[in-house]
C-alpha positions as CSV (number, residue, x, y, z in Angstrom):
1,X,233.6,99.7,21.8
2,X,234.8,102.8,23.7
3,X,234.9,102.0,27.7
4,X,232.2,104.8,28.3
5,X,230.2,103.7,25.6
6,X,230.5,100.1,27.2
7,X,229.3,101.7,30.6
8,X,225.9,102.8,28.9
9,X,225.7,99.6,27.4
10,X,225.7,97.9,30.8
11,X,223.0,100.5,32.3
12,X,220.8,99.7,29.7
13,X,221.2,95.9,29.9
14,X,220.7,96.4,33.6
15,X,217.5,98.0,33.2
16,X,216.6,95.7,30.5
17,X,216.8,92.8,32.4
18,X,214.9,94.3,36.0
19,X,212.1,95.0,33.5
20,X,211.7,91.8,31.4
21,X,213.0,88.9,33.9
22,X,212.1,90.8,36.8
23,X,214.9,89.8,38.7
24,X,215.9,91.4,41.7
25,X,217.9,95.0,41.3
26,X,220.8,93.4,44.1
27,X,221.7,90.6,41.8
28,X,220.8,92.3,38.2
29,X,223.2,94.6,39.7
30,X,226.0,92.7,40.7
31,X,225.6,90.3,37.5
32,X,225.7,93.1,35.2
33,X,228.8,94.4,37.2
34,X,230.6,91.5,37.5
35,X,230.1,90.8,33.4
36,X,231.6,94.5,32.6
37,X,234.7,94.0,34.8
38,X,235.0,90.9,33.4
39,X,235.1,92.7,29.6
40,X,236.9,95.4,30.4
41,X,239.7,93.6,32.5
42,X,239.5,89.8,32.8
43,X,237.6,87.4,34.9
44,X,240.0,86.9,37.2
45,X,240.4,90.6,37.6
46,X,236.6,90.5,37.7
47,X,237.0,87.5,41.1
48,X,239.8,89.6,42.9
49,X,237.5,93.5,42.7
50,X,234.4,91.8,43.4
51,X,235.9,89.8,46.2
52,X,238.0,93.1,47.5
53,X,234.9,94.7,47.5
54,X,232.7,92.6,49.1
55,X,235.4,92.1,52.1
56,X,235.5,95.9,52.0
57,X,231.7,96.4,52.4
58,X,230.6,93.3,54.7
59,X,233.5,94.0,57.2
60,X,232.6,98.0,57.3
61,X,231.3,98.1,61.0
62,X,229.4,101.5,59.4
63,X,227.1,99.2,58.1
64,X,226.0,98.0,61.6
65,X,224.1,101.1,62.0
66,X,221.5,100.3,59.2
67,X,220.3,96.7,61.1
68,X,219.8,97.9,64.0
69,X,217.5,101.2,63.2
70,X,215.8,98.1,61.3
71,X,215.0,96.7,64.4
72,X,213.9,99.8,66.3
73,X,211.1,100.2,63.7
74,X,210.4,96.9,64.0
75,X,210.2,97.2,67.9
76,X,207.6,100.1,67.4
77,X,205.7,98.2,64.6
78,X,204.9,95.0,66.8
79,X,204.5,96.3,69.8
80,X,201.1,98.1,68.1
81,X,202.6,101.8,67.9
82,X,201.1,102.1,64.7
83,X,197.7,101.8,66.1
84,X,198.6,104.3,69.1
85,X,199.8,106.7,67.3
86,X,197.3,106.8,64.3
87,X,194.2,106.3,67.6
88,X,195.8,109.6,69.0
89,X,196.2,111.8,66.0
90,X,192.8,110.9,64.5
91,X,191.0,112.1,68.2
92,X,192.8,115.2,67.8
93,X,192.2,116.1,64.1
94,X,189.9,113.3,62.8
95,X,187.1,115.9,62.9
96,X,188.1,118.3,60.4
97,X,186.8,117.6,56.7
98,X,189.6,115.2,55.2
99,X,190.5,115.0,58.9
100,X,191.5,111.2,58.4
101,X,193.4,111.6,55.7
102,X,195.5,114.2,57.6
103,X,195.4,112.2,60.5
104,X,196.9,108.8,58.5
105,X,200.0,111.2,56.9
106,X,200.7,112.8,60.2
107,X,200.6,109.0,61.7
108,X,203.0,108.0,59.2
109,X,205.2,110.9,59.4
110,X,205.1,109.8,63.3
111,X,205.7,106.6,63.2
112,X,208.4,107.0,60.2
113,X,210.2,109.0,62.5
114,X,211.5,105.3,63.8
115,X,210.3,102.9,61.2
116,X,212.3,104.5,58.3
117,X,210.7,102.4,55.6
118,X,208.1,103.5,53.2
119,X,206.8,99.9,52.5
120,X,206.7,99.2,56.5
121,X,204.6,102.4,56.6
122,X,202.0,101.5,53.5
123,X,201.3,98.3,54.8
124,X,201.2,99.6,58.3
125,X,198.4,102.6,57.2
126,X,196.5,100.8,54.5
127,X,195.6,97.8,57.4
128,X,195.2,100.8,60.2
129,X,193.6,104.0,58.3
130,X,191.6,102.4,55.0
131,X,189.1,101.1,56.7
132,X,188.2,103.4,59.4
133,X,188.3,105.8,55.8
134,X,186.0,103.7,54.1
135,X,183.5,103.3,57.2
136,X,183.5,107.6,56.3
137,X,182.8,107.5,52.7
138,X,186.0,108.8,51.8
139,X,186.7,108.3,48.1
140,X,189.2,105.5,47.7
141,X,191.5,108.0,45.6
142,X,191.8,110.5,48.6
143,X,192.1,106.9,50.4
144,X,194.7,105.7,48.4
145,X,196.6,109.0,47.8
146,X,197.0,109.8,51.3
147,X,198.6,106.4,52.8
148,X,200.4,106.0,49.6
149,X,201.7,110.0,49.8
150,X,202.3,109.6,53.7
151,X,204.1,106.2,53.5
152,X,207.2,108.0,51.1
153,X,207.8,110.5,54.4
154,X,209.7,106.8,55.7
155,X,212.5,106.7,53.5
156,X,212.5,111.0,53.7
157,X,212.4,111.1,58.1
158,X,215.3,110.1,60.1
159,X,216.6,107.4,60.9
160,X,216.2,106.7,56.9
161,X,217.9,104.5,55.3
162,X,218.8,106.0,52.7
163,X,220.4,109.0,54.3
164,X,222.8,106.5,56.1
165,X,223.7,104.5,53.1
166,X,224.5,108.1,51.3
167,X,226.5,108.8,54.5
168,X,228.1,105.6,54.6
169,X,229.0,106.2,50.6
170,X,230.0,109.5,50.4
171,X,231.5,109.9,54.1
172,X,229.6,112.3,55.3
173,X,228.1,112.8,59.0
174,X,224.9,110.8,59.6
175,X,224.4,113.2,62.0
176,X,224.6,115.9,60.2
177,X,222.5,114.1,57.3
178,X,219.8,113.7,59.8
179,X,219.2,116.9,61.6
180,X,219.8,118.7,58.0
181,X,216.7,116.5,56.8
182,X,214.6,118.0,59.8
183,X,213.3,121.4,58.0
184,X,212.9,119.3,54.4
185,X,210.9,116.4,56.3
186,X,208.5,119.4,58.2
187,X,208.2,121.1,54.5
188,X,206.9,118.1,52.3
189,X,204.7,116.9,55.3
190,X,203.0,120.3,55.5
191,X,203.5,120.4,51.5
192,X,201.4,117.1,51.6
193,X,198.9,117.9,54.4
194,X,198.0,121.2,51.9
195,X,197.3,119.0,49.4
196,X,194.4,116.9,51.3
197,X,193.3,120.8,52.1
198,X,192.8,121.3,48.7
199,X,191.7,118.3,47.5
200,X,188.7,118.5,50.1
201,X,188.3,121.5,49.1
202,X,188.0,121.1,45.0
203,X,186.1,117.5,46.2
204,X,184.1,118.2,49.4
205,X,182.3,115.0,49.2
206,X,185.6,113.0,49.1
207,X,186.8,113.8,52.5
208,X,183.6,114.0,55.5
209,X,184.7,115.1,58.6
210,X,184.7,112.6,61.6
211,X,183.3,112.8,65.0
212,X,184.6,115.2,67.6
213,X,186.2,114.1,70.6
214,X,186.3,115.3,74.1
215,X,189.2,116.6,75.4
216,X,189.4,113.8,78.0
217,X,189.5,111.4,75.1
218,X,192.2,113.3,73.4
219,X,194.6,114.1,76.2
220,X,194.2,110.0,77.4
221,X,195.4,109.0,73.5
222,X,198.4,111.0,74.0
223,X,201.0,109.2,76.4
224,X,201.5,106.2,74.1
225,X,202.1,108.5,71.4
226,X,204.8,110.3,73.6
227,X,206.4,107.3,74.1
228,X,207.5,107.4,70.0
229,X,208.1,111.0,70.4
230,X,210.8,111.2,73.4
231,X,212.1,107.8,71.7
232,X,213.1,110.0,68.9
233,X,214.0,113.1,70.6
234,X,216.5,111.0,73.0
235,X,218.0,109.9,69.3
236,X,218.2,112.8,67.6
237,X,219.7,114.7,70.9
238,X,222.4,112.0,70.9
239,X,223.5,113.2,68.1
240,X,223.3,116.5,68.0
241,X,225.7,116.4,70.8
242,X,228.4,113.6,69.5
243,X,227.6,112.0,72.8
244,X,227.3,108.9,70.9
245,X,227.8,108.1,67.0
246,X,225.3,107.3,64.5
247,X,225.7,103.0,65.7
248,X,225.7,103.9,69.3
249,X,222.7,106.2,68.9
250,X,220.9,103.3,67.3
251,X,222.1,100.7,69.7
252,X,220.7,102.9,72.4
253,X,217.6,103.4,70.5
254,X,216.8,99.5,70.4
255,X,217.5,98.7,74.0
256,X,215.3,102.0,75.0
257,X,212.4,100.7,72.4
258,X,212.6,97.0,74.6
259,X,212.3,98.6,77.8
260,X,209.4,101.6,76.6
261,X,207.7,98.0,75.3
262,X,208.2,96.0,77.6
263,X,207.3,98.4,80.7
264,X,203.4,99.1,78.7
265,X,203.1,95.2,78.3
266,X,202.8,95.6,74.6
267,X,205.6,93.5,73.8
268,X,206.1,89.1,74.0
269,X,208.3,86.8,73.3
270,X,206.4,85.6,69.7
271,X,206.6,89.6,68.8
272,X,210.6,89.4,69.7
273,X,211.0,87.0,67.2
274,X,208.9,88.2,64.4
275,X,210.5,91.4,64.6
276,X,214.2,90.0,64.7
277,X,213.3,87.6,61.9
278,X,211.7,91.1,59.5
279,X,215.0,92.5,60.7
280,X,217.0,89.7,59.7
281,X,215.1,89.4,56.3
282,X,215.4,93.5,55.7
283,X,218.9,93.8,56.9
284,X,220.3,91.4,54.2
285,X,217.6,92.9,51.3
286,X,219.8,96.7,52.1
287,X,223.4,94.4,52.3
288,X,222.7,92.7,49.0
289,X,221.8,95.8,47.3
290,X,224.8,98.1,48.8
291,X,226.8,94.8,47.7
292,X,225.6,95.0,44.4
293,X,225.4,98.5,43.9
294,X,228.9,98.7,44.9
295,X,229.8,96.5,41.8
296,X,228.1,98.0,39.6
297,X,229.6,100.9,40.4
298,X,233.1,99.7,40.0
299,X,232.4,98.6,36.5
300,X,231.0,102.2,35.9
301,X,234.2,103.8,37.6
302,X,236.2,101.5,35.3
303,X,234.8,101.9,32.5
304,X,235.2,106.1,33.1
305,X,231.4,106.6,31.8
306,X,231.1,109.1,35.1
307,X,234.3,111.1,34.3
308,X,232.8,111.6,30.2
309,X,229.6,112.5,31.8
310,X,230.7,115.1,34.1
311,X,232.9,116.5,31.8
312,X,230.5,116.2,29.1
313,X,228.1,118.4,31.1
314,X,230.8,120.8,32.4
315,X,231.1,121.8,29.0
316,X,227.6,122.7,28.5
317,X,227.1,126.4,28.7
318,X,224.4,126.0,31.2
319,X,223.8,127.7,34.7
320,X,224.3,125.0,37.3
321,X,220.6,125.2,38.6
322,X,219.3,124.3,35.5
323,X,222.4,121.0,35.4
324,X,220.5,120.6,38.9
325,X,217.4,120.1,37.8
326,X,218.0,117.7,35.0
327,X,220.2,115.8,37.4
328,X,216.8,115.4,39.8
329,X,215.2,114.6,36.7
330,X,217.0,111.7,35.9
331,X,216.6,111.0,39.9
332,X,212.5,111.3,39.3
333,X,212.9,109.1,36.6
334,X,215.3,106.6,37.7
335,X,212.7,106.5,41.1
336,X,210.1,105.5,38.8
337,X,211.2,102.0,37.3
338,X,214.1,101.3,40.2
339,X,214.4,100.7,43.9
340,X,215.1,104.1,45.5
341,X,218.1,102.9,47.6
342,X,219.9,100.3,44.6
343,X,219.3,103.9,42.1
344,X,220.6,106.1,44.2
345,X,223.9,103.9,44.8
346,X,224.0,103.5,41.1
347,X,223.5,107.1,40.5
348,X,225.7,108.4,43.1
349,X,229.1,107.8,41.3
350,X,228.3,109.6,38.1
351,X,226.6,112.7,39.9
352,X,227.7,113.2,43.3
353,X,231.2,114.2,41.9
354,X,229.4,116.3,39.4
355,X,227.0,118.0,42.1
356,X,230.0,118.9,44.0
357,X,231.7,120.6,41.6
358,X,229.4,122.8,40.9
359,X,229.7,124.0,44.5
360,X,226.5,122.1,45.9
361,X,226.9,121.7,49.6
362,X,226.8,117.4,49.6
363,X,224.5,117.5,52.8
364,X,222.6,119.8,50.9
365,X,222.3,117.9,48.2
366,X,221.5,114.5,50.1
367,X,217.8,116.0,51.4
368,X,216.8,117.0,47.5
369,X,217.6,113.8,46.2
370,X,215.8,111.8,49.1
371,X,212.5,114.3,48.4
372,X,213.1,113.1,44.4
373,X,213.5,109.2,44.5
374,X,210.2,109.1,47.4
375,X,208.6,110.1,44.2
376,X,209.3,107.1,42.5
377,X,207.5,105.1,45.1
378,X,204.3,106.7,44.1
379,X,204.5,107.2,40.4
380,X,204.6,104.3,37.7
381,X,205.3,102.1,36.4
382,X,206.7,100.5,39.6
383,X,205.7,102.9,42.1
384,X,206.0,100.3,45.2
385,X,204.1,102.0,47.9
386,X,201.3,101.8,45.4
387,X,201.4,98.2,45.2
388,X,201.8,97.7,48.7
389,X,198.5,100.1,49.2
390,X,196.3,98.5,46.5
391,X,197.5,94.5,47.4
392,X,196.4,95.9,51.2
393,X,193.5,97.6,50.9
394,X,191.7,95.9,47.7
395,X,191.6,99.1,45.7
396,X,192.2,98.5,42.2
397,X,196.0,99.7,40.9
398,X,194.8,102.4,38.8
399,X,192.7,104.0,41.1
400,X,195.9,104.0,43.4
401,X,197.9,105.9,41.1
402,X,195.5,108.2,40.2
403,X,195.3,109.6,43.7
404,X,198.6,109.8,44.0
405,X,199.2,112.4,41.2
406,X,197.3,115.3,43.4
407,X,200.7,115.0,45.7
408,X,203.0,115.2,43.0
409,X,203.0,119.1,43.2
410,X,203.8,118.8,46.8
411,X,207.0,117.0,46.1
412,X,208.4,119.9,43.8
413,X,207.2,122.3,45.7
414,X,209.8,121.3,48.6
415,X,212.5,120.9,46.3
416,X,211.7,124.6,44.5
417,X,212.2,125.9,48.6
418,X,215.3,123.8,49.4
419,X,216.8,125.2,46.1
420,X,215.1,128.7,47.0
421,X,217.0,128.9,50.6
422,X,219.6,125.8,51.1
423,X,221.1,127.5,54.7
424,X,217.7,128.3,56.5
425,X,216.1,124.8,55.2
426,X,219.5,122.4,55.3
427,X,222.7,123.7,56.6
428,X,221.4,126.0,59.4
429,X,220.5,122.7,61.7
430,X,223.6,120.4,60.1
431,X,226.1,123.1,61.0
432,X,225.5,122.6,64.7
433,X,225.8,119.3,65.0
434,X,229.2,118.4,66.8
């Protein structure tokens, strides 16, 4: 067996075995990666790479960044943020019709802006917004549809994690990652928040409008709120200016969460612990599946599968948007039945060398991939944000998905306008950072 046949033969034991034994994609990863070096070299080849390379990746100090924007988000989440921010937008907009739903996907774009997971942010929103929905007789696929849609903006918004784990791979800025993902965030949020608009509209008795609040009411919701805001703006301004790199800016981030915490008495010792023990237990869910991913991605590299592929397509007398498009295909797909963070790793060393050459700009190219693979976490069959939505909120699986496929359009309508204009939606913000 040819060395690139051997390399398909792995993915498709790989995927094999995450659907039928269901075991987690970190260790189906490095199993399957560890076996293929083992074949194609010799197990104690296979002991020295895998050893090299998980010195290599658990002594990067890169890697400390992703922990500790971990623990900003969950800062926010136990000090009650969630609530705060939710409380303020749904005084301001609640009373427009589908006013909730807008107001729980412009809560989670909020409170993604620190969280940065899109399963922190469904289970945050279906325990927050479902039931204030339900006490309005929304109908539980606008219900569903909406916290499940809103919940992908976490992985999408900075600080995600996937964007630093892409940096981190590739070597490019997380700096310039985040402030180019600042017009393609605003795009699918207002792609999204269009989509409740119509759905309201085609179904005006899914979505009643709420009651009206005073502007007293609206303008005492608000500091709280702020609080997130200038938390993310102090950040992002950080970085912008190279004051600080993307570790420091995080360290900074988490000692200026404590204090915003602490000094509103919405923060105590029990809530310390919980949220270093989530940050403990997340932190070493993203190491294992960087670790494995990095395997399995040595075995690919070895068995020269990526090189065949991109020559294979490089041969194809195809223009390089439509190569584009099948390569976010197999992103949409892969999305689908995979974690986004372990696909993307997987994916990234047979396309990212691919994508750039064809003269895609790689910061570019890092926003359109992170719009595709939040797809995933909405569409089956695994479609995680779904299952964290339904398990919250009671509403049956099916009736989950089902809502979810009104946003679908939104997601391909922000790609068609990052491919459309890639300066004035990516590279005109990215270029100015330091």
């Amino acid at each position: 067996m040819s060395g690139p046949l051997f390399g398909l033969f792995g993915i498709g034991a790989m995927f094999c075995i995450l659907f039928f034994l269901r075991i987690p994609a970190a260790f189906v990863m490095t199993l399957v990666g560890f076996a293929g070096i083992a074949m194609l070299t010799s197990i104690d080849a296979a002991f020295s790479i895998v050893g090299t390379e998980m010195w290599n990746i658990f002594s990067s100090y890169g890697l400390t960044v992703i922990p500790l924007f971990i623990l900003v988000g969950e800062i926010v989440h136990y000090a009650g943020y969630n609530y705060s921010i939710y409380d303020a937008t749904y005084k301001w907009f609640g009373h427009f019709r589908g006013g909730l739903a807008m107001t729980t996907i412009m809560a989670s774009a909020a409170f993604s802006a620190i969280c940065g997971s899109n399963t922190a942010t469904a289970a945050t929103m279906s325990a927050v917004a479902i039931p204030a929905m339900k006490e309005y007789k929304y109908h539980p696929m606008l219900n569903a549809g909406a916290v499940s849609a809103g919940a992908t903006l976490g992985v999408l918004i900075p600080p995600s994690l996937v964007l630093v784990v892409y940096g981190l791979y590739t070597g490019q800025s997380i700096g310039k990652l985040f402030f180019g993902n600042i017009i393609p965030s605003i795009i699918l949020t207002v792609s999204i928040l269009a989509t409740v608009v119509w759905i309201c509209r085609m179904h005006p008795e899914w979505g009643a409008a709420g009651p009206r609040f005073g502007l007293k009411e609206r303008l005492k919701a608000l500091p709280e709120a702020i609080d997130i805001l200038v938390l993310f703006g102090i950040i992002m301004y950080a970085l912008f200016t190279g004051v600080v790199t993307a570790t420091e800016a995080a360290a900074v981030s988490c000692f200026l969460a404590y204090i915003i915490c602490i000094a509103r008495r919405k923060f105590t010792w029990k809530k310390f612990v919980d949220s270093m023990v989530d940050t403990l237990r997340i932190s070493c869910m993203v190491f294992m599946i960087v670790a494995g991913a990095v395997i399995f991605a040595r075995f690919l590299t070895l068995s020269r599968l990526p090189f065949e592929v991109a020559e294979w397509i490089g041969a194809l007398t195809l223009p390089k948007w439509m190569v584009l498009w099948l390569i976010l295909l197999c992103y949409i797909i892969g999305g689908c039945v995979m974690d986004a963070l372990a696909f993307l790793l997987v994916s990234l060393p047979i396309f990212y060398p691919l994508v750039i050459g064809l003269g895609y700009d790689p910061i570019w190219f890092a926003q359109a991939i992170t719009i595709v693979t939040t797809m995933g976490a909405i569409m089956p069959p695994i479609g995680i944000c779904c299952y964290v939505v339904s398990g919250m909120s009671g509403i049956p699986l099916a009736t989950v998905f089902r809502g979810c496929f009104y946003y679908f359009p939104a997601y391909i309508v922000s790609i068609a306008i990052l491919m459309i204009s890639p300066y004035w939606t990516v590279l005109v913000l990215s270029d100015m950072v330091r």
